[in-house]
C-alpha positions in Angstrom: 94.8 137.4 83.1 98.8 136.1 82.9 100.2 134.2 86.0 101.7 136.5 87.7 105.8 135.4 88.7 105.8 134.6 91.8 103.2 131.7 90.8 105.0 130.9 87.9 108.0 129.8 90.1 105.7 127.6 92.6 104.3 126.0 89.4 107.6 125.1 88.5 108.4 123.4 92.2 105.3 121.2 91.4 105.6 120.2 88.0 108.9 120.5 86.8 110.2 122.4 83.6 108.8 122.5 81.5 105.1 123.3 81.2 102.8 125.4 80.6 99.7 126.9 82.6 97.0 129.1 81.0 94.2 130.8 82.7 91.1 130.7 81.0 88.1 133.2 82.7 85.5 133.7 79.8 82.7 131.4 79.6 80.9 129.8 82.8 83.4 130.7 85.2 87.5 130.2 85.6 89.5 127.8 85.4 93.2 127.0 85.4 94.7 124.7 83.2 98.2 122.8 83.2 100.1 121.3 80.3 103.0 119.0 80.2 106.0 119.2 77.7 104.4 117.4 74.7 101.3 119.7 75.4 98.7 116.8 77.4 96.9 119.1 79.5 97.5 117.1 82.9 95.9 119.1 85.4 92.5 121.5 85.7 91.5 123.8 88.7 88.2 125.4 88.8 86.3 126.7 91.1 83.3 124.5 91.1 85.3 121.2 91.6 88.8 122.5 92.5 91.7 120.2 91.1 91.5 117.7 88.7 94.3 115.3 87.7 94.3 114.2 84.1 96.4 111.1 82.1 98.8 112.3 80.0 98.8 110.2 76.8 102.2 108.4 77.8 100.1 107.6 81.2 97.4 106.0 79.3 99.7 103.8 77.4 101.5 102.6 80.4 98.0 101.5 82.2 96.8 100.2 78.4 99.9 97.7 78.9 99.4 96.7 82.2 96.0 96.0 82.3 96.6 93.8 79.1 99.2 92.0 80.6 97.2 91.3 83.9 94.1 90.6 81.5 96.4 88.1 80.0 97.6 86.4 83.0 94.1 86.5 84.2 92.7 84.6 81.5 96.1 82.1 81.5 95.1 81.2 85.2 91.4 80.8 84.7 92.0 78.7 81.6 94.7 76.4 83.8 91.8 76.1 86.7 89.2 75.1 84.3 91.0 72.4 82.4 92.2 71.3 85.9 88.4 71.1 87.3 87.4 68.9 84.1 89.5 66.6 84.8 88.6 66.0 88.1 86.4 63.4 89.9 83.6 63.4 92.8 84.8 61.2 95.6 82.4 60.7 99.0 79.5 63.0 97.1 82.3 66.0 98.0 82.4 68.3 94.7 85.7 69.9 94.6 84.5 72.5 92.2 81.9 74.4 95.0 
C-alpha cells in the first residue's frame, strides 16, 4: 500500500523535508514507519500500541554527552562533600554527617 498524497503532504507539516515513511502490512499486523534524512527510523505507528517515538542516533549522542557531563559533575560534588565530611569534628555529641 503507498501513502496516498494528500498524507504525504501532512507528513511533511510534521516532520519536515525530508523523510521518508513506508507502510509495512505483512506479518502480524500493520504498521507505519517514519525515517529521518540520514535514514534513523524516528517514529512507529501500529495499531496495537499506536505511536512510538524513537532516538535518532544524533539524539542518542546528545543525551550520551549530557548525562556524562552531569555524571561528572555528580561525582566532582560528592567527592568535595566527602573530603569535606572527613575532615570534620563532633562537637556537643551533634554528628554533622546524619
Amino acid at each position: 500500500m503507498k501513502i496516498s498524497e494528500a498524507d504525504e503532504r501532512w507528513l511533511r507539516l510534521l516532520f519536515g523535508e525530508p523523510y521518508e515513511a513506508k507502510f509495512q502490512s505483512e506479518g502480524t499486523g500493520s504498521a507505519v514507519h517514519v525515517y529521518d534524512r540520514n535514514g534513523d527510523e524516528i517514529l512507529t505507528y501500529t495499531t496495537g500500541v499506536g505511536w512510538h517515538e524513537k532516538e535518532s542516533k544524533a539524539e542518542t549522542q546528545v543525551h550520551g554527552a549530557l548525562k556524562a557531563a552531569y555524571y561528572d559533575a555528580y561525582h566532582a560534588a560528592r567527592q568535595e562533600i566527602n573530603s569535606g565530611i572527613a575532615g570534620m569534628e563532633v562537637q556537643g555529641g551533634f554528628d554533622a554527617r546524619a
